[in-house]
ZABAPA-623132 format. One record per residue (C-alpha): residue in three letters; x negated, z negated, y negated; residue number from 1. Coordinates in nm, 2 decimals, decimal comma. Layout:
BEGIN
<pt residuo="Ala" u="X" w="Z" v="Y" num="NUM"/>
...
This chain:
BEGIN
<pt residuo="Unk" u="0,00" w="0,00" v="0,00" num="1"/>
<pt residuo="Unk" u="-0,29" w="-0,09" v="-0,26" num="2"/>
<pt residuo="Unk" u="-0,45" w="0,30" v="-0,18" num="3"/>
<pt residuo="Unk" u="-0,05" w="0,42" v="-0,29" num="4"/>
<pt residuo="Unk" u="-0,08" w="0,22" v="-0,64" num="5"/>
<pt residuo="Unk" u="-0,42" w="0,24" v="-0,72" num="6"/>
<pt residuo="Unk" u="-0,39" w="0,67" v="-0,66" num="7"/>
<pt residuo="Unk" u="0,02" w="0,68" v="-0,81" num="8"/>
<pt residuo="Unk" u="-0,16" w="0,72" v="-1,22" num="9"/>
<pt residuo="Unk" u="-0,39" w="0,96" v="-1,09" num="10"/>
<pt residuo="Unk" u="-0,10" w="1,14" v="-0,92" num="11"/>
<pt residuo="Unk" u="0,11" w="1,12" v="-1,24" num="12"/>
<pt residuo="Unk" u="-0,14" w="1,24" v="-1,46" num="13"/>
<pt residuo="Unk" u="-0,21" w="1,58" v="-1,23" num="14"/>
<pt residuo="Unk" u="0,16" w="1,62" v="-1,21" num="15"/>
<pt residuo="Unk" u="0,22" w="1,62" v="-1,58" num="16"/>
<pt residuo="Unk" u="-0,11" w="1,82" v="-1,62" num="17"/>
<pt residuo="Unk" u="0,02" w="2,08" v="-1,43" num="18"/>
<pt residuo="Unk" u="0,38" w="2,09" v="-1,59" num="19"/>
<pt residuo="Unk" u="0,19" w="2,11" v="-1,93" num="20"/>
<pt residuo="Unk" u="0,00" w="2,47" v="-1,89" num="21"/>
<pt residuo="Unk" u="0,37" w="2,64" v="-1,82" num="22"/>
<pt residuo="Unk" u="0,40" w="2,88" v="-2,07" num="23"/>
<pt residuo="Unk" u="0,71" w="2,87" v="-2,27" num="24"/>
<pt residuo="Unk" u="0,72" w="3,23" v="-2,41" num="25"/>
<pt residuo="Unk" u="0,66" w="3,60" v="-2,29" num="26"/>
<pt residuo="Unk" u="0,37" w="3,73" v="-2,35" num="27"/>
<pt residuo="Unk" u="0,41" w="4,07" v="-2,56" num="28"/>
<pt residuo="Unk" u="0,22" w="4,38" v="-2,41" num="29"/>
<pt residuo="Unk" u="-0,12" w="4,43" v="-2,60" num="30"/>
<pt residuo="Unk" u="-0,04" w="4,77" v="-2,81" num="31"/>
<pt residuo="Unk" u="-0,16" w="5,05" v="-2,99" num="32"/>
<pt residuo="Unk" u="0,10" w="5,03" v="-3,29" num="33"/>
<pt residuo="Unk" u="-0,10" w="4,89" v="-3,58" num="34"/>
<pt residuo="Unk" u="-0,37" w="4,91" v="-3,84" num="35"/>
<pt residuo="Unk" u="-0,73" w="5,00" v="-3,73" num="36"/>
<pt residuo="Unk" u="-1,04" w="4,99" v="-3,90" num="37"/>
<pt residuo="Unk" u="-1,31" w="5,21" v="-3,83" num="38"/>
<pt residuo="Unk" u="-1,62" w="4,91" v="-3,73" num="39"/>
<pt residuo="Unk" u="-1,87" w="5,15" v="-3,51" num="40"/>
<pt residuo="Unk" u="-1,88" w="5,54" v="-3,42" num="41"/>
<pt residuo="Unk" u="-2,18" w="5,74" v="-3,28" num="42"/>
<pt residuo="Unk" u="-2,21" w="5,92" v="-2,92" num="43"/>
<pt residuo="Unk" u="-2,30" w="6,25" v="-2,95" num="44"/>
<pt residuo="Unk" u="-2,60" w="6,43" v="-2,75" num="45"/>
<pt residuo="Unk" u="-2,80" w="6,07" v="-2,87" num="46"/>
<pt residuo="Unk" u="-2,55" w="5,86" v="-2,76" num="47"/>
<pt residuo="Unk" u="-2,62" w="5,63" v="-3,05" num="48"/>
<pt residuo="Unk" u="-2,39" w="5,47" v="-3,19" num="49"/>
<pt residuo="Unk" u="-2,42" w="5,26" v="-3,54" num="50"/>
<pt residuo="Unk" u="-2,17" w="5,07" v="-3,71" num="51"/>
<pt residuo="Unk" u="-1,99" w="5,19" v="-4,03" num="52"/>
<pt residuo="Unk" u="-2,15" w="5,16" v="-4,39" num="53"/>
<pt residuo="Unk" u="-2,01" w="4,90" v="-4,60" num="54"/>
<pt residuo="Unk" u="-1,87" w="5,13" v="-4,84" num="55"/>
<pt residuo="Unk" u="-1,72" w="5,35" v="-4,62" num="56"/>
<pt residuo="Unk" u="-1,35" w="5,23" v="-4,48" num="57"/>
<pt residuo="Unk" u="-1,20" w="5,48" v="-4,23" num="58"/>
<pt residuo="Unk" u="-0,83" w="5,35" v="-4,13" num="59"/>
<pt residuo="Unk" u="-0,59" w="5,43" v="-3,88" num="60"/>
<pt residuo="Unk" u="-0,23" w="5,36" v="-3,89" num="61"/>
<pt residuo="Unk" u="-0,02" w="5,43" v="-3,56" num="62"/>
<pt residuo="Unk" u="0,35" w="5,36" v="-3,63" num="63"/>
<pt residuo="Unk" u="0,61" w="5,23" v="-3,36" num="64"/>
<pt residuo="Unk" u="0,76" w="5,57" v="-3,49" num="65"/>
<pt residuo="Unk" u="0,52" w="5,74" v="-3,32" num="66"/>
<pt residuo="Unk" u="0,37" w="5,88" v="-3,67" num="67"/>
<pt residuo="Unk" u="-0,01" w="5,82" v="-3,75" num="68"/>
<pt residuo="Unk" u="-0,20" w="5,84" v="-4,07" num="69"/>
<pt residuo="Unk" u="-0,58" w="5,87" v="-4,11" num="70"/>
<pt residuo="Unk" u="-0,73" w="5,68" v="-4,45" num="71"/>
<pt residuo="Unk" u="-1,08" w="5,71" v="-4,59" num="72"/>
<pt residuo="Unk" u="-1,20" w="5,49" v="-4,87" num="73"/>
<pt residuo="Unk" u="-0,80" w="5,47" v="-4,93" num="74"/>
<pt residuo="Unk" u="-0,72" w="5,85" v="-4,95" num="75"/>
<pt residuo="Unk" u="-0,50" w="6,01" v="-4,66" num="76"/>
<pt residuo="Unk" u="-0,69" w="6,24" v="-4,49" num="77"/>
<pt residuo="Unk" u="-0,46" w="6,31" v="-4,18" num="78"/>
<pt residuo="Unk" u="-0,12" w="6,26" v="-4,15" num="79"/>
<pt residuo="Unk" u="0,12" w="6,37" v="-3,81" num="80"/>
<pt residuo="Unk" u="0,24" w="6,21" v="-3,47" num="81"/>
<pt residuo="Unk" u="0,09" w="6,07" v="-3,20" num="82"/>
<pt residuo="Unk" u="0,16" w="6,00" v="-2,82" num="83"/>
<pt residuo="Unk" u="-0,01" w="5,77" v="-2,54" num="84"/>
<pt residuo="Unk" u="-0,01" w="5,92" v="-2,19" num="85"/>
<pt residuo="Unk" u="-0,14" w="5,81" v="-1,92" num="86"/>
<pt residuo="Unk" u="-0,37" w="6,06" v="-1,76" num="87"/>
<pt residuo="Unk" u="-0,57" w="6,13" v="-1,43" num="88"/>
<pt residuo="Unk" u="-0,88" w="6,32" v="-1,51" num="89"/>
<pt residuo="Unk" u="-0,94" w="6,44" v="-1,16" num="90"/>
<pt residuo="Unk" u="-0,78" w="6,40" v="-0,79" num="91"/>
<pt residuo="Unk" u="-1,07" w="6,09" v="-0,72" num="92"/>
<pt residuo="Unk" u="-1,07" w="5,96" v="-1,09" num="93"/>
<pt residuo="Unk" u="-0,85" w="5,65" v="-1,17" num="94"/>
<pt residuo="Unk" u="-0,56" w="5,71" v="-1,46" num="95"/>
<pt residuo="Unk" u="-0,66" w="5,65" v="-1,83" num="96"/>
<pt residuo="Unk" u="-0,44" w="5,56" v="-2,14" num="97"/>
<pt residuo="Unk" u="-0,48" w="5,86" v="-2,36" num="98"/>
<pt residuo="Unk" u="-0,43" w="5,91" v="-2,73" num="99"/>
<pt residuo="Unk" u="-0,27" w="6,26" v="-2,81" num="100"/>
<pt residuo="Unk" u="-0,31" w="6,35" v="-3,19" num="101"/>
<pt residuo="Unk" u="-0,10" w="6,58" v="-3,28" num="102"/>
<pt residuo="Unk" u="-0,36" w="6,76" v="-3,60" num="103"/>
<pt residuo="Unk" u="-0,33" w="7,08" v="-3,77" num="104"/>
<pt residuo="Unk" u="-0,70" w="7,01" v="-3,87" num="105"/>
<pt residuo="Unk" u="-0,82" w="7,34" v="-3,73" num="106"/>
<pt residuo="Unk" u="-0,95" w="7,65" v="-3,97" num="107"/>
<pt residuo="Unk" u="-0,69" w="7,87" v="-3,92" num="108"/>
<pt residuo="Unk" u="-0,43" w="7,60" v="-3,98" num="109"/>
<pt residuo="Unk" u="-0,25" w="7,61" v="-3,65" num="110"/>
<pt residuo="Unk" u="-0,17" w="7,24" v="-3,51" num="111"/>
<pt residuo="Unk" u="-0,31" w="7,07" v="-3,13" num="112"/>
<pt residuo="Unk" u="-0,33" w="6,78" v="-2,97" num="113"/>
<pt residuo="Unk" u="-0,66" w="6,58" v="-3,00" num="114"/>
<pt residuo="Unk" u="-0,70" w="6,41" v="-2,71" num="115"/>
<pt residuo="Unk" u="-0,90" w="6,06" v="-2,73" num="116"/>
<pt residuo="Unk" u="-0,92" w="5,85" v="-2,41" num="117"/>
<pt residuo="Unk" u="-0,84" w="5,45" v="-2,48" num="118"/>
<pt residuo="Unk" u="-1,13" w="5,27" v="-2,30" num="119"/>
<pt residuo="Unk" u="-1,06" w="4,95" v="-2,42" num="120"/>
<pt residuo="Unk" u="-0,76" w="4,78" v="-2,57" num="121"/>
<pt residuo="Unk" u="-0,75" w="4,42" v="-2,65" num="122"/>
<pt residuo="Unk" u="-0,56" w="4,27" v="-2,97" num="123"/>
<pt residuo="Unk" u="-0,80" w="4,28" v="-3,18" num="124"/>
<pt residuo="Unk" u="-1,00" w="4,59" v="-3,06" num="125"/>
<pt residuo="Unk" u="-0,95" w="4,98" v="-2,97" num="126"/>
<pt residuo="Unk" u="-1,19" w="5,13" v="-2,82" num="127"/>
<pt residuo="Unk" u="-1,18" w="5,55" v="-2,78" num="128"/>
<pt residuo="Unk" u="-1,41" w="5,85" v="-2,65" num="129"/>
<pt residuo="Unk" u="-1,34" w="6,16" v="-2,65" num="130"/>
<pt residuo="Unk" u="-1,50" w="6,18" v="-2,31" num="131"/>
<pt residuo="Unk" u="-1,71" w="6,44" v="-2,10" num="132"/>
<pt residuo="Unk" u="-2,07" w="6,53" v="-2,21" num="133"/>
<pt residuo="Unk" u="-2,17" w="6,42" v="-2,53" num="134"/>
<pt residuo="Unk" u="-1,85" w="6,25" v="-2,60" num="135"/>
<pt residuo="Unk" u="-1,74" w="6,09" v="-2,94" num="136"/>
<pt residuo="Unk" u="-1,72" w="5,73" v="-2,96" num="137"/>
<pt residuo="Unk" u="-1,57" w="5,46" v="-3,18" num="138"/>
<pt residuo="Unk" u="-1,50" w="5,15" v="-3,21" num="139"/>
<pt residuo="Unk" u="-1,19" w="4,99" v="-3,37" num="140"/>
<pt residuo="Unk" u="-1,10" w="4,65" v="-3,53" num="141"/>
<pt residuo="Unk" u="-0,69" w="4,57" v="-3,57" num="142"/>
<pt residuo="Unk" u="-0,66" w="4,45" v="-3,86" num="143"/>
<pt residuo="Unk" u="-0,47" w="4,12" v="-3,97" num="144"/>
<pt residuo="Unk" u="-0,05" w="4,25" v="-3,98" num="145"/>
<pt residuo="Unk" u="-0,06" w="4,01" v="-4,33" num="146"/>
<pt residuo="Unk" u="-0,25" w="4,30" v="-4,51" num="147"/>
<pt residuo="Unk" u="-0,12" w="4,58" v="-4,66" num="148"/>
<pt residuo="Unk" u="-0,31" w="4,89" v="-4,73" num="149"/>
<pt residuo="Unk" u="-0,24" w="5,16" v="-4,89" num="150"/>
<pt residuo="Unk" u="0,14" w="5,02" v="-4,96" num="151"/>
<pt residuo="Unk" u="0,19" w="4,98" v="-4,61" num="152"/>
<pt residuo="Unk" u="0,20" w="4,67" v="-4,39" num="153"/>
C-alpha cells in the first residue's frame, strides 16, 4: 500500500502532463497565399547563390484569388495569375508542388506559364528553383501579415 501512495503524485502529475500537450485548435495548412520578400537568389551555371543587396527589395504577392503581383524597390513589375500543381517530373521521380506563372514577359508579348518548383515551404519561408541544369534559385521570407506594402495587406 505505501508503494501505491508514495507513486499516486507521480501518477497524477504524468496524467495531467499528458492531458496538457492536447491541442485545442486545428492547425491551418502552411500556404503559398502571402507576401514574399526576395532574401537570397543565385544558381546558374556557378551555382552561387548570394543574398539580396540591402537596397534592392524584390516582392511577391500571391492572392487567395489566385492573382500574383511582382514589386521591385516598390514598383510593379509583373502583374497576372498563378496556380500550384502538383507535378511528377518523371515515372521514378516523386511529385513536386509547382508554381505556374502565368507571364506575358516574353518579347513578342504572347503570355506562358513559368514554371517554378516549391522545394521548401514552411511559414516563414519559400523556397523555388526552376529546376534542371543550371537551374534558378531563390530564397523567400513571408513577411509579417501586419504590414502593408504597396497599399496592400
Amino acid at each position: 500500500m505505501t508503494t501505491i501512495q508514495r507513486f499516486a503524485p507521480l501518477l497524477v502529475m504524468a496524467i495531467s502532463s499528458l492531458s496538457a500537450c492536447q491541442r485545442t485548435h486545428d492547425v491551418a495548412p502552411v500556404t503559398v497565399e502571402g507576401e514574399w520578400r526576395l532574401t537570397v537568389s543565385g544558381g546558374g551555371i556557378t551555382g552561387k547563390m548570394d543574398a539580396v543587396p540591402a537596397g534592392q527589395d524584390s516582392r511577391l504577392m500571391l492572392g487567395a484569388n489566385q492573382q500574383y503581383s511582382r514589386y521591385y524597390n516598390g514598383q510593379l513589375q509583373e502583374s497576372s495569375t498563378y496556380e500550384v500543381r502538383t507535378v511528377k517530373h518523371s515515372y521514378d521521380s516523386g511529385e513536386d508542388k509547382v508554381l505556374f506563372f502565368k507571364s506575358a514577359n516574353s518579347p513578342n508579348g504572347q503570355s506562358y506559364d513559368r514554371q517554378e518548383i516549391i522545394t521548401s515551404l514552411t511559414d516563414s519561408r519559400m523556397e523555388l528553383t526552376t529546376g534542371g541544369g543550371c537551374a534558378i534559385n531563390s530564397v523567400y521570407e513571408r513577411v509579417s501579415s501586419g504590414v502593408t506594402y504597396c497599399g496592400v495587406k
